[in-house]
CHARMM-style PDB file with segment names, atoms N, HN, CA, C and O in Angstrom:
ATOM      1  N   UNK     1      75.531  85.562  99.880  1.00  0.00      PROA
ATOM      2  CA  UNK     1      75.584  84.874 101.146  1.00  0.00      PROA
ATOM      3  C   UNK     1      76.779  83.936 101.170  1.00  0.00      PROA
ATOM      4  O   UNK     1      77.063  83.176 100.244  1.00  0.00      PROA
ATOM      5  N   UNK     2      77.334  84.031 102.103  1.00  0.00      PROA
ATOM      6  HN  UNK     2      77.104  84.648 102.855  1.00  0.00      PROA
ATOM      7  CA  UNK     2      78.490  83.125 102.462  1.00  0.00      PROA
ATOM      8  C   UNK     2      77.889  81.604 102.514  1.00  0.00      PROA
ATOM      9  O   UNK     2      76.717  81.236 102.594  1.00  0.00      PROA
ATOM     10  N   UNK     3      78.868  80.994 102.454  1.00  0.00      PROA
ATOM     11  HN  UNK     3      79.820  81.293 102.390  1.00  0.00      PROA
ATOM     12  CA  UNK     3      78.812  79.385 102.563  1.00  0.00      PROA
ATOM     13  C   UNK     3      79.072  79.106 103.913  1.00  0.00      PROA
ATOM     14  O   UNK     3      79.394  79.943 104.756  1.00  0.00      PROA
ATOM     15  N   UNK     4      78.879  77.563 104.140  1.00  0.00      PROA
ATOM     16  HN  UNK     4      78.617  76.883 103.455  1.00  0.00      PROA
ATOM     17  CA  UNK     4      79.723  77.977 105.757  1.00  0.00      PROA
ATOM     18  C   UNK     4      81.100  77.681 105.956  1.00  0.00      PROA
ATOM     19  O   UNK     4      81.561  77.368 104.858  1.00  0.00      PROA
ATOM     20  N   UNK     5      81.999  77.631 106.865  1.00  0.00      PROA
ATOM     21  HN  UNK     5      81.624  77.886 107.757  1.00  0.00      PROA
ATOM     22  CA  UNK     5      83.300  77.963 107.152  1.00  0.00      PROA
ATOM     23  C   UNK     5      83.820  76.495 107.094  1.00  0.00      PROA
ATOM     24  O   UNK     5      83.361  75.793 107.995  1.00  0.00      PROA
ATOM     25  N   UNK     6      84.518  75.989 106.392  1.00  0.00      PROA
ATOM     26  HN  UNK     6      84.891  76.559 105.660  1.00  0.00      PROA
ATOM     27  CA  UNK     6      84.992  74.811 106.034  1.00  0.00      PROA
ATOM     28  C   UNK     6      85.826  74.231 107.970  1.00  0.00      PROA
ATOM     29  O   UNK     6      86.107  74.882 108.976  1.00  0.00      PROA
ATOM     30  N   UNK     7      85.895  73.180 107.713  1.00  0.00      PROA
ATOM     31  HN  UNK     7      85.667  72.652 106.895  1.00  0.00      PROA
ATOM     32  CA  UNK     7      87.068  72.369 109.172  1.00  0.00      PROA
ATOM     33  C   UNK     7      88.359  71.831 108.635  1.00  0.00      PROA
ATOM     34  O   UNK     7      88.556  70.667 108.985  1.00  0.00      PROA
ATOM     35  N   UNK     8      89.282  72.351 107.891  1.00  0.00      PROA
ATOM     36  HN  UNK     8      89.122  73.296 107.607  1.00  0.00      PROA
ATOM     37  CA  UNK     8      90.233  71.382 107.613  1.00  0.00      PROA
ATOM     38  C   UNK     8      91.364  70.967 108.616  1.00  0.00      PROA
ATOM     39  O   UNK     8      91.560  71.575 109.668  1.00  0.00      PROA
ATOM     40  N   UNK     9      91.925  70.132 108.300  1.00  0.00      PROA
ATOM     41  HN  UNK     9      91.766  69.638 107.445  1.00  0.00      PROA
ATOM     42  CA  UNK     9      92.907  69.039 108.988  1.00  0.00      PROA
ATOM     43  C   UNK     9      94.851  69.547 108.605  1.00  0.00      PROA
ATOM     44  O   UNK     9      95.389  70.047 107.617  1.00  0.00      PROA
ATOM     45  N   UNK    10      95.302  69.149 109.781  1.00  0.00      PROA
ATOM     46  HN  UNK    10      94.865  68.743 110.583  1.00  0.00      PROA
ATOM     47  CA  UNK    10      96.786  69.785 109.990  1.00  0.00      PROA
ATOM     48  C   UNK    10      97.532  69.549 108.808  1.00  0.00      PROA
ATOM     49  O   UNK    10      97.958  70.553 108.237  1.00  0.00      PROA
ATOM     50  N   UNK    11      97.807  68.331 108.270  1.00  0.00      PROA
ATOM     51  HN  UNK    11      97.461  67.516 108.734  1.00  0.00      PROA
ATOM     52  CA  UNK    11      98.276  68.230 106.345  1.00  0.00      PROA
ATOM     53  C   UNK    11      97.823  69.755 105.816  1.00  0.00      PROA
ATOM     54  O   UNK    11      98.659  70.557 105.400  1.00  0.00      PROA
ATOM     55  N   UNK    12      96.402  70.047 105.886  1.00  0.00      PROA
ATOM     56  HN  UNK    12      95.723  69.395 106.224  1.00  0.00      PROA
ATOM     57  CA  UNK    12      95.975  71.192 104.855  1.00  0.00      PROA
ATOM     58  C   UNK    12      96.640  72.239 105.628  1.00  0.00      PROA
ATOM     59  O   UNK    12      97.421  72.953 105.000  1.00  0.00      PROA
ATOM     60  N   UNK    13      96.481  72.456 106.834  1.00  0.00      PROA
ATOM     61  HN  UNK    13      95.846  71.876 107.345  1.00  0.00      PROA
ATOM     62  CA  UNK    13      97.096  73.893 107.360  1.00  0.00      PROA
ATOM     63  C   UNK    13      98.701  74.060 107.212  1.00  0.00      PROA
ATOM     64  O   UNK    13      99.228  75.158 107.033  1.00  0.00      PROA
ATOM     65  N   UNK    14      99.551  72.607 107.325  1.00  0.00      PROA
ATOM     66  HN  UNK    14      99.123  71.715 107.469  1.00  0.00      PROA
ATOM     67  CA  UNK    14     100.923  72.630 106.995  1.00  0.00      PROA
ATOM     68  C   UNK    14     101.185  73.156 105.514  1.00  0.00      PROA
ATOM     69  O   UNK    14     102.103  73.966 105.384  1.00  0.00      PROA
ATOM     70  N   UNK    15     100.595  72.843 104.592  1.00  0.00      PROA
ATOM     71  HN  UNK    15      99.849  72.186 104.698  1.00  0.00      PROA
ATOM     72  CA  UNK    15     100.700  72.943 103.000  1.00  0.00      PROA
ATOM     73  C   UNK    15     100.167  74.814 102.724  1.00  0.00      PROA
ATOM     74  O   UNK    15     100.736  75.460 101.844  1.00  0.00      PROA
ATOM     75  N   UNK    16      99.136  75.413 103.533  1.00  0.00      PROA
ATOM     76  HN  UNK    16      98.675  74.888 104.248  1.00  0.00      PROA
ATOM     77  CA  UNK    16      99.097  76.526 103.052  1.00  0.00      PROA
ATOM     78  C   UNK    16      99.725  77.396 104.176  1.00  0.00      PROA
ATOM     79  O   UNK    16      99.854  78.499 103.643  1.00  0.00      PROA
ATOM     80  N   UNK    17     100.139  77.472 105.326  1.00  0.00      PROA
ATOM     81  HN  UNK    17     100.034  76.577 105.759  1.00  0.00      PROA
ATOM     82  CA  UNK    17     101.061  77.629 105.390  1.00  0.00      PROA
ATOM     83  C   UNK    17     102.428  77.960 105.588  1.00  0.00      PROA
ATOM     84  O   UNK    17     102.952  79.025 105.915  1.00  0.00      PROA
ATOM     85  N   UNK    18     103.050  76.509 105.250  1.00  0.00      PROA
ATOM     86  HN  UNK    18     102.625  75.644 104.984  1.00  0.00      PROA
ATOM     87  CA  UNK    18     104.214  76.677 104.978  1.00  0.00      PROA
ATOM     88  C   UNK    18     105.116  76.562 106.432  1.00  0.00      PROA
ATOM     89  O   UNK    18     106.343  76.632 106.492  1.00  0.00      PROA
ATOM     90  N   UNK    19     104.132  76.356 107.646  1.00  0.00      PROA
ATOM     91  HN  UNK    19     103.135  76.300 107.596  1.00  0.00      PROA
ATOM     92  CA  UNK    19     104.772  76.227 108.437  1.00  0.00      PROA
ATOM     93  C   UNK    19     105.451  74.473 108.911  1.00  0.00      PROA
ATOM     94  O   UNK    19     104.986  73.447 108.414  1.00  0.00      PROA
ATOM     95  N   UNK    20     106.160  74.479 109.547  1.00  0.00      PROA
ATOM     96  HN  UNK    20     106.537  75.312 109.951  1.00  0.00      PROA
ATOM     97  CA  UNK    20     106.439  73.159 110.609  1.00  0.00      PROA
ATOM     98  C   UNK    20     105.170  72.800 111.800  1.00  0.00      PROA
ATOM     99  O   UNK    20     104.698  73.491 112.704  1.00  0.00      PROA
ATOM    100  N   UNK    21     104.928  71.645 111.418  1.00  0.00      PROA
ATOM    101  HN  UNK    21     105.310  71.084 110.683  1.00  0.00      PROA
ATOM    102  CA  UNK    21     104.238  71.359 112.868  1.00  0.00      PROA
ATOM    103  C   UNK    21     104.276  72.275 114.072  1.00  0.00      PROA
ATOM    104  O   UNK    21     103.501  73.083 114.585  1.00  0.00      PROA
ATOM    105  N   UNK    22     105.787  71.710 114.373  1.00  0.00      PROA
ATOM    106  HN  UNK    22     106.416  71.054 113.957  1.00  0.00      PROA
ATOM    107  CA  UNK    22     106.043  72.144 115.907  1.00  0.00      PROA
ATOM    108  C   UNK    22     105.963  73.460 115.718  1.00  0.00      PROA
ATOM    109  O   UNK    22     105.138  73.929 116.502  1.00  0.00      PROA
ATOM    110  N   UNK    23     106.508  74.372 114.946  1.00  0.00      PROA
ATOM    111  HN  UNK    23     107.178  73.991 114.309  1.00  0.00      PROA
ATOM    112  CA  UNK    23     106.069  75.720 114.544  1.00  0.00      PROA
ATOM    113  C   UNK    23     104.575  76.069 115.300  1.00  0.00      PROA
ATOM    114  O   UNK    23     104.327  76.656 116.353  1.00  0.00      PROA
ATOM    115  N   UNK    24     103.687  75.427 114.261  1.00  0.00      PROA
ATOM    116  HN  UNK    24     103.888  74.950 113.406  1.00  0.00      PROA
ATOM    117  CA  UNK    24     102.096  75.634 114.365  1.00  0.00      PROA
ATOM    118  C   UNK    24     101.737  75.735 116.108  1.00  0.00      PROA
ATOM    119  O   UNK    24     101.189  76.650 116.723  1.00  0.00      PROA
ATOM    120  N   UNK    25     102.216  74.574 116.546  1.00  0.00      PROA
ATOM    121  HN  UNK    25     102.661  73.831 116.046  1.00  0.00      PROA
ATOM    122  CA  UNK    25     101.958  74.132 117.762  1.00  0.00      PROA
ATOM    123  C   UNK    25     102.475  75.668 119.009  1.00  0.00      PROA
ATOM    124  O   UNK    25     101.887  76.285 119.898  1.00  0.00      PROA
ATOM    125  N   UNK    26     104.006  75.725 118.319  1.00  0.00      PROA
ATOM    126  HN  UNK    26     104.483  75.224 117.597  1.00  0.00      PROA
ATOM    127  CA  UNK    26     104.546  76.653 118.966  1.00  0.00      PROA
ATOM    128  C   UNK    26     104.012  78.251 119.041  1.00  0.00      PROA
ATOM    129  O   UNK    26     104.237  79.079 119.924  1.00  0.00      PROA
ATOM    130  N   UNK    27     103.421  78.357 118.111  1.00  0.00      PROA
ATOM    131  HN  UNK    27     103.238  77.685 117.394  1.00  0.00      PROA
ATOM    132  CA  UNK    27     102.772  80.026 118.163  1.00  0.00      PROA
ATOM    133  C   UNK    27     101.215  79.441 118.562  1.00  0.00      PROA
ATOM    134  O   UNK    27     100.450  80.329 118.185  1.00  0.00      PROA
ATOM    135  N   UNK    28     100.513  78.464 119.090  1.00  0.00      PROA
ATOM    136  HN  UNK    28     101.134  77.743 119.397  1.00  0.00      PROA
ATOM    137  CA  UNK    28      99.217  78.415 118.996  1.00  0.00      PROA
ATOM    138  C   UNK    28      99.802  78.575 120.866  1.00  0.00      PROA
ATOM    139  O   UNK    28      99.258  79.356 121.648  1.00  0.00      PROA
ATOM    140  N   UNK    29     100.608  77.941 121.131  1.00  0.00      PROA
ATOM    141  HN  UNK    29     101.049  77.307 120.496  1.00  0.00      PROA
ATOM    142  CA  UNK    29     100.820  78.159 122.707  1.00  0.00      PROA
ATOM    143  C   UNK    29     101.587  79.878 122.838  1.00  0.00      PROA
ATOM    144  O   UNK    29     101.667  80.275 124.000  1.00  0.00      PROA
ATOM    145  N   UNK    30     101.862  80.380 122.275  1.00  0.00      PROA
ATOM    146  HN  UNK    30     101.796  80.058 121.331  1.00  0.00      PROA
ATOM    147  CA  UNK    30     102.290  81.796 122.116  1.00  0.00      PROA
ATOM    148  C   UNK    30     100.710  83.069 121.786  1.00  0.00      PROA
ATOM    149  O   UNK    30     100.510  84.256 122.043  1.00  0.00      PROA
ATOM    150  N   UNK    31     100.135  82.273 121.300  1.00  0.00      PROA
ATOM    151  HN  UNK    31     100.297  81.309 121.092  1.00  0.00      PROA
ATOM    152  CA  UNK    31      98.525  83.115 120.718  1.00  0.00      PROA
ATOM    153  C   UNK    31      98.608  83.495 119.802  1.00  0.00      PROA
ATOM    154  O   UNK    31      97.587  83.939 119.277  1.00  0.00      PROA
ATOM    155  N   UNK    32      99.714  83.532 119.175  1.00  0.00      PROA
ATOM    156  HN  UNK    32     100.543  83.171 119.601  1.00  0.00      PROA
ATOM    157  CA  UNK    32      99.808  83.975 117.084  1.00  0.00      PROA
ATOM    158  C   UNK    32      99.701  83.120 116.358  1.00  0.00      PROA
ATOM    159  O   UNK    32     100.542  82.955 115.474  1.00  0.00      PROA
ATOM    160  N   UNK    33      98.633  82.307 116.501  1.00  0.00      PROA
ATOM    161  HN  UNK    33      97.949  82.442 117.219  1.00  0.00      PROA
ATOM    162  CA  UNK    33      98.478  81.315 115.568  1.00  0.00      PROA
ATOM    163  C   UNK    33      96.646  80.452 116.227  1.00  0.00      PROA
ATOM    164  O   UNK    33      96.360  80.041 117.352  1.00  0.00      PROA
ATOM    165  N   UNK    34      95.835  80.483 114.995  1.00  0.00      PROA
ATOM    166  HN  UNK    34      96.068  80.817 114.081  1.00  0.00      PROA
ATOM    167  CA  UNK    34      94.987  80.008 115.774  1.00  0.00      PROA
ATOM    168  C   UNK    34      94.656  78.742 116.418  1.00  0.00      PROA
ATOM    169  O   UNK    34      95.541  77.890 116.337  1.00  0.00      PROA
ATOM    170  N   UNK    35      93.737  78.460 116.952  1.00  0.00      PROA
ATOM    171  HN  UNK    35      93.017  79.151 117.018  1.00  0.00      PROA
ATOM    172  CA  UNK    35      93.691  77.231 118.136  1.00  0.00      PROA
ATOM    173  C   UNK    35      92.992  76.461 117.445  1.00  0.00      PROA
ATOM    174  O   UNK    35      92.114  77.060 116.823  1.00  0.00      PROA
ATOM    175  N   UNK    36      93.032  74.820 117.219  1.00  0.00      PROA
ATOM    176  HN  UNK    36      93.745  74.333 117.724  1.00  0.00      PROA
ATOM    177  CA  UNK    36      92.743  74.316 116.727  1.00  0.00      PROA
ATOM    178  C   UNK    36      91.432  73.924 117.774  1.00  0.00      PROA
ATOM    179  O   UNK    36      91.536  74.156 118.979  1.00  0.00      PROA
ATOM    180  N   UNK    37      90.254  73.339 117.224  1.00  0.00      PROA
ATOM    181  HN  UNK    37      90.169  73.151 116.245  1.00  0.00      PROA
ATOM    182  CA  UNK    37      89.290  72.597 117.687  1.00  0.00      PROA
ATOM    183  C   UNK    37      88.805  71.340 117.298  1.00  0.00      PROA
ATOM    184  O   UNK    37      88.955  70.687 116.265  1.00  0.00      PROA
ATOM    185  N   UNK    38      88.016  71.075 118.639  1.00  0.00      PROA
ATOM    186  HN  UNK    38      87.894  71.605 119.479  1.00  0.00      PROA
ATOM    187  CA  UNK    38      87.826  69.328 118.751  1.00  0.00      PROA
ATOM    188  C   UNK    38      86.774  69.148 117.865  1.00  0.00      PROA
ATOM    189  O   UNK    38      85.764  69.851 117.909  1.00  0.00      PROA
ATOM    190  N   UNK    39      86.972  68.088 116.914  1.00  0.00      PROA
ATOM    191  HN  UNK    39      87.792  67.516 116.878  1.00  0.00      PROA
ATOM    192  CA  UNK    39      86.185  67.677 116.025  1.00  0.00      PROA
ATOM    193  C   UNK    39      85.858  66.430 116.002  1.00  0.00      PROA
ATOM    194  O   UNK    39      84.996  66.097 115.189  1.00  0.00      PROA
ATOM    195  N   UNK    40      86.379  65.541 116.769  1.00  0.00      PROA
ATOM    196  HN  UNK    40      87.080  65.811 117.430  1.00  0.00      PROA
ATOM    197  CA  UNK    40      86.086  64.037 117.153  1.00  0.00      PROA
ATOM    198  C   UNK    40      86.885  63.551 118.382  1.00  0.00      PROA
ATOM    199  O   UNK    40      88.027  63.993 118.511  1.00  0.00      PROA
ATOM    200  N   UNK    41      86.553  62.955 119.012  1.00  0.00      PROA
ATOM    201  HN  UNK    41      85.625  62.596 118.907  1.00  0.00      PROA
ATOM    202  CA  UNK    41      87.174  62.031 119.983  1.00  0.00      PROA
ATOM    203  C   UNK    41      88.908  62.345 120.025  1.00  0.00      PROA
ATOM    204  O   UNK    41      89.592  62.990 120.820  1.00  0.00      PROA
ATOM    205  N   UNK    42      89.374  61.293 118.337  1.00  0.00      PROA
ATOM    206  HN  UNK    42      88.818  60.769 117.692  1.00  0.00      PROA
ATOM    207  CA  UNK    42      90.627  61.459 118.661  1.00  0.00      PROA
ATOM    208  C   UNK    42      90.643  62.788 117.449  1.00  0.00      PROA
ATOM    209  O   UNK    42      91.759  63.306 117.435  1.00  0.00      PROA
ATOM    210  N   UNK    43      90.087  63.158 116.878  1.00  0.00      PROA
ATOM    211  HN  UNK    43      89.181  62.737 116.889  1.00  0.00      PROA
ATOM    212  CA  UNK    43      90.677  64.579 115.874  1.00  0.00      PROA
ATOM    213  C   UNK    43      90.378  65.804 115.878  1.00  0.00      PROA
ATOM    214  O   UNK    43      89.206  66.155 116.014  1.00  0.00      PROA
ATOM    215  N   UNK    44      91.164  66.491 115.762  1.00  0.00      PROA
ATOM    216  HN  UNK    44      92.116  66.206 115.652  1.00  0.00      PROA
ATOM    217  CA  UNK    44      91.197  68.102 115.776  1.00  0.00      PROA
ATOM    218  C   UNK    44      91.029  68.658 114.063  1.00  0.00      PROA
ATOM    219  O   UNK    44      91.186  67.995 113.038  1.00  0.00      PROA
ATOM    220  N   UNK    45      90.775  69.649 114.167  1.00  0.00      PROA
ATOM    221  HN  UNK    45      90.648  70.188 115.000  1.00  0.00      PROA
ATOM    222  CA  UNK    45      90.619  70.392 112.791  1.00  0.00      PROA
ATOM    223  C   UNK    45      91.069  72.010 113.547  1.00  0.00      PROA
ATOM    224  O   UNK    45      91.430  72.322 114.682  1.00  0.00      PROA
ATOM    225  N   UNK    46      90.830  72.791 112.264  1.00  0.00      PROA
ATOM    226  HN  UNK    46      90.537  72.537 111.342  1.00  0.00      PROA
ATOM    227  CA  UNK    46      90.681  74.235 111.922  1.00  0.00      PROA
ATOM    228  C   UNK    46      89.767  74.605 111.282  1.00  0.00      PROA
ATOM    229  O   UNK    46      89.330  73.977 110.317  1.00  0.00      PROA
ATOM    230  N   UNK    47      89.270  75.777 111.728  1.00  0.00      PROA
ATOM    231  HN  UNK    47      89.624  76.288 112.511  1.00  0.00      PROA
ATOM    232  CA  UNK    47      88.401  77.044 111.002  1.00  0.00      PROA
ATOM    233  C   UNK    47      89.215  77.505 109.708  1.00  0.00      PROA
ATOM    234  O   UNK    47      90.184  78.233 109.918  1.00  0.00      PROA
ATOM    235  N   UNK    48      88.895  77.127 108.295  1.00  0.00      PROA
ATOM    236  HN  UNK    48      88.107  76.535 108.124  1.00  0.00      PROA
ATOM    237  CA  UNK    48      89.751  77.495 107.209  1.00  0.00      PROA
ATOM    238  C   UNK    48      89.055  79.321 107.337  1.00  0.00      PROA
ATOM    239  O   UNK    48      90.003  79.982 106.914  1.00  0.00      PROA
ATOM    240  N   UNK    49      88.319  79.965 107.574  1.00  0.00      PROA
ATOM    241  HN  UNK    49      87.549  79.428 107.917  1.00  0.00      PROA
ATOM    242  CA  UNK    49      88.388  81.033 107.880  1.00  0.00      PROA
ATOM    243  C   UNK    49      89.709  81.907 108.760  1.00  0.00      PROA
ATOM    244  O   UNK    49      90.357  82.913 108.471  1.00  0.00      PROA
ATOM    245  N   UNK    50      89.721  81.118 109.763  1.00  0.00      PROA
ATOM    246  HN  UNK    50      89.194  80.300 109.997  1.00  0.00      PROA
ATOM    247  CA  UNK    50      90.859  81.486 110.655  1.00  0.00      PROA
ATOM    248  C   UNK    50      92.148  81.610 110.149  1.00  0.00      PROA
ATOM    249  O   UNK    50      92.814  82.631 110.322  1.00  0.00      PROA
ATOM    250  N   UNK    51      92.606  80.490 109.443  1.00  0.00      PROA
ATOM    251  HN  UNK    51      92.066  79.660 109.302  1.00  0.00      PROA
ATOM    252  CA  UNK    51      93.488  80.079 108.726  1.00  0.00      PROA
ATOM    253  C   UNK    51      94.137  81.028 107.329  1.00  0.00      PROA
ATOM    254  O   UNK    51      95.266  81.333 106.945  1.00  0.00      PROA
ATOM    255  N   UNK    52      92.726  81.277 106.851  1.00  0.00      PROA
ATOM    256  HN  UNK    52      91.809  81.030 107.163  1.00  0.00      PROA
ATOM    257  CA  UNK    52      93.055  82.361 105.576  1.00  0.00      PROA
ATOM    258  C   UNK    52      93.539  84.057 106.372  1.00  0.00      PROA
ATOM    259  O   UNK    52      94.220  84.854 105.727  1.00  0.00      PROA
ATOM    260  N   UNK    53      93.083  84.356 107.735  1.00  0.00      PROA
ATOM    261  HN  UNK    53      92.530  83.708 108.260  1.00  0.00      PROA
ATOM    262  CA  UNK    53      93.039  85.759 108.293  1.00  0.00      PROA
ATOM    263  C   UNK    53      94.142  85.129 108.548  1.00  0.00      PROA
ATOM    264  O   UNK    53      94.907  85.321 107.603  1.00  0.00      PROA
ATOM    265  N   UNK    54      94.689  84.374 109.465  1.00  0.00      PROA
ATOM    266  HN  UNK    54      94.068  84.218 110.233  1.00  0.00      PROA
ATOM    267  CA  UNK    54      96.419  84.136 109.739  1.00  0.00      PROA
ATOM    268  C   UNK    54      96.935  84.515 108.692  1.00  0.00      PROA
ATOM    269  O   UNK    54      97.482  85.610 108.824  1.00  0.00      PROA
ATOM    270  N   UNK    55      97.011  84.020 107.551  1.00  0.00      PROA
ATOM    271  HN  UNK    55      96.567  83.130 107.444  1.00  0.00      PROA
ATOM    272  CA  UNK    55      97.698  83.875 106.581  1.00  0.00      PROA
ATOM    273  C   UNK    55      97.623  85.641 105.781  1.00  0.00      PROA
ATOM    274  O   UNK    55      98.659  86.270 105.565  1.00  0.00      PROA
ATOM    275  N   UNK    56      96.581  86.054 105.528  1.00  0.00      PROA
ATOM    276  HN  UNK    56      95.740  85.543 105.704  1.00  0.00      PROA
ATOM    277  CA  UNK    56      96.860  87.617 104.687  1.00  0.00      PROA
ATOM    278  C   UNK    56      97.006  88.215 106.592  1.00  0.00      PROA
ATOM    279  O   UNK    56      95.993  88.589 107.184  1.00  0.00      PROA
ATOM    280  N   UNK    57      97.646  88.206 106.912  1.00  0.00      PROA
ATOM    281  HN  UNK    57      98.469  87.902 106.432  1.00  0.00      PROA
ATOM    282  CA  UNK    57      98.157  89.263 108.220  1.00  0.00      PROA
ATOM    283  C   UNK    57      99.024  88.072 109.275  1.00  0.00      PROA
ATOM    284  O   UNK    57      98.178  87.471 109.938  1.00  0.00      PROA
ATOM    285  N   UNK    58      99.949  87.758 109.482  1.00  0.00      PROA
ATOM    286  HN  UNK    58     100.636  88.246 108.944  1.00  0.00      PROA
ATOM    287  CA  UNK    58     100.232  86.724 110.131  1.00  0.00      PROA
ATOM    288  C   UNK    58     101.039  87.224 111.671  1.00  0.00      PROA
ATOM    289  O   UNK    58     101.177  86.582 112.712  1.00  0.00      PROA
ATOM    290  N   UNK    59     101.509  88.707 111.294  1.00  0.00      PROA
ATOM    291  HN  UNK    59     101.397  89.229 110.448  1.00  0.00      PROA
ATOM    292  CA  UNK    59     102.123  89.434 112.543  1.00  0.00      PROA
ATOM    293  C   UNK    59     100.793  90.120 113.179  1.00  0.00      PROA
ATOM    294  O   UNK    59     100.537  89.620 114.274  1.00  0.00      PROA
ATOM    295  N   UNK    60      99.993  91.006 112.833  1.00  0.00      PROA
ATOM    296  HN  UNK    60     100.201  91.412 111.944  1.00  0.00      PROA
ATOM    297  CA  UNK    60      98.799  91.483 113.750  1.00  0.00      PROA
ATOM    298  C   UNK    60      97.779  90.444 114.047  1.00  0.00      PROA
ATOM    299  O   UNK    60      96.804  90.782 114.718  1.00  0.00      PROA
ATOM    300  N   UNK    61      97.883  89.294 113.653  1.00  0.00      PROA
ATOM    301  HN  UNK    61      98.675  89.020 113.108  1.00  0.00      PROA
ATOM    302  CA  UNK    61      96.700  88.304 113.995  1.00  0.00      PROA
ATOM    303  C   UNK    61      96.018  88.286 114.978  1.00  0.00      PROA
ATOM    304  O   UNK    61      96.755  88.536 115.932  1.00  0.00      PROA
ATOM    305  N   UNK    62      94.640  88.072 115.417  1.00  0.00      PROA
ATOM    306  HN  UNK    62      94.042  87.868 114.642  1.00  0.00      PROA
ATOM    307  CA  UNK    62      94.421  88.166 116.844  1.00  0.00      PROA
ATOM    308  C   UNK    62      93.435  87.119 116.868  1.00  0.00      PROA
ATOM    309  O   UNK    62      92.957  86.941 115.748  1.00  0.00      PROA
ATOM    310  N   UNK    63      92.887  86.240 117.905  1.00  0.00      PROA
ATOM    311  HN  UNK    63      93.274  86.385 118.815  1.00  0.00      PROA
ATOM    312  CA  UNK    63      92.295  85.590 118.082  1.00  0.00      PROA
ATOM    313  C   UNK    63      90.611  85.961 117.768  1.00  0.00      PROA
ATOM    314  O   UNK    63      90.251  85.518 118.858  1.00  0.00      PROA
ATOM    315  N   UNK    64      89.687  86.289 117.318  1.00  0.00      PROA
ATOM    316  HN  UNK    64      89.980  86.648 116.432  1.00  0.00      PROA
ATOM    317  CA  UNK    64      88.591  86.910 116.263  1.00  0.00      PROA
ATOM    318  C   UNK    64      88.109  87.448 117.651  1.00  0.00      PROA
ATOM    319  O   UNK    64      87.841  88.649 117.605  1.00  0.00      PROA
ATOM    320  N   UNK    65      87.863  86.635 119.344  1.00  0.00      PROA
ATOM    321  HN  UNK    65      88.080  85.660 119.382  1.00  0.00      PROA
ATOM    322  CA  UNK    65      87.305  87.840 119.566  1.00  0.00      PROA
ATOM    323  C   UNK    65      88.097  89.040 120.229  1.00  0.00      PROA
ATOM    324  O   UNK    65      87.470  89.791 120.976  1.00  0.00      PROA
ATOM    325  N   UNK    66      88.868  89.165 120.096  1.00  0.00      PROA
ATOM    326  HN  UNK    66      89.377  88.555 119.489  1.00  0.00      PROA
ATOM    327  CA  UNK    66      89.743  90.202 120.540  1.00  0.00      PROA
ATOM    328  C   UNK    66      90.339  90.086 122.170  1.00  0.00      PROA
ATOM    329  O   UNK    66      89.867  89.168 122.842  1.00  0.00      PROA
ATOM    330  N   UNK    67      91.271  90.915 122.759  1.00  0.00      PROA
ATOM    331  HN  UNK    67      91.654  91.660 122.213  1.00  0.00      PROA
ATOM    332  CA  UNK    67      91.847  90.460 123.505  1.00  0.00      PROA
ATOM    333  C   UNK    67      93.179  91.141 123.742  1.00  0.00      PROA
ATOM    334  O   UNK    67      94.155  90.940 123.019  1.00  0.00      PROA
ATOM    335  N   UNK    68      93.177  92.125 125.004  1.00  0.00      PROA
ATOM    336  HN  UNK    68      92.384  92.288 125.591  1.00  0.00      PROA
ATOM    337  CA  UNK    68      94.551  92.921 124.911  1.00  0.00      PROA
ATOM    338  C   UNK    68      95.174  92.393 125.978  1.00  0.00      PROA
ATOM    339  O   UNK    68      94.833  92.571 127.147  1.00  0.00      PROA
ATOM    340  N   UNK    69      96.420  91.504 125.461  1.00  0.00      PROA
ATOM    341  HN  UNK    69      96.697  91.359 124.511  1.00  0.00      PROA
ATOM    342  CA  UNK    69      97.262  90.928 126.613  1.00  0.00      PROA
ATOM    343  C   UNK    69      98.202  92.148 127.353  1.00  0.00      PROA
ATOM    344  O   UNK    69      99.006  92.969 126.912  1.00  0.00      PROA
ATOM    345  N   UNK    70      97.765  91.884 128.476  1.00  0.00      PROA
ATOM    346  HN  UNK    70      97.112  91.217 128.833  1.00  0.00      PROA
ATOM    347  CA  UNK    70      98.032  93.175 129.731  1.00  0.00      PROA
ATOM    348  C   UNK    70      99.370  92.477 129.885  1.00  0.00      PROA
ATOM    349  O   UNK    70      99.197  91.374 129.366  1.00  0.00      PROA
ATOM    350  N   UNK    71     100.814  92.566 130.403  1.00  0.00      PROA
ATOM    351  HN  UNK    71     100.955  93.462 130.824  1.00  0.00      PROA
ATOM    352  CA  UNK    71     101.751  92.539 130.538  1.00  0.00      PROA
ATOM    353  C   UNK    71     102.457  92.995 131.200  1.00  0.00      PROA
ATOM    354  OT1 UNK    71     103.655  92.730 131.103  1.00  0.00      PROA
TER     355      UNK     71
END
């Protein structure tokens, strides 16, 4: 049985990785990169699940529930 899905904070997502902030920011407004969620008032986190699927696939990534951007 799985554990449950950890929340970490933008330090941890910068360090694994490897991106720039504005980077992060910049593909989360693009959709290749996942969306961070509200975890307090003033703080945001991540799904370290999300984070690890970005990371082993970072060009096919897709938002988990799927989603074919029509164009």
């Amino acid at each position: 049985m799985r554990g449950p899905d950890r929340i970490i904070r933008l330090k941890t997502v910068l360090a694994r990785t490897g991106l720039s902030r504005s980077t992060i920011y910049r593909k989360i407004a693009e959709g290749t990169f996942p969306a961070q969620i509200k975890i307090s008032v003033n703080g945001t986190g991540w799904h370290e699940s999300e984070i690890s699927r970005w990371i082993r696939d970072p060009v096919s990534w897709r938002p988990a529930g799927g989603f074919d951007d029509v164009r």
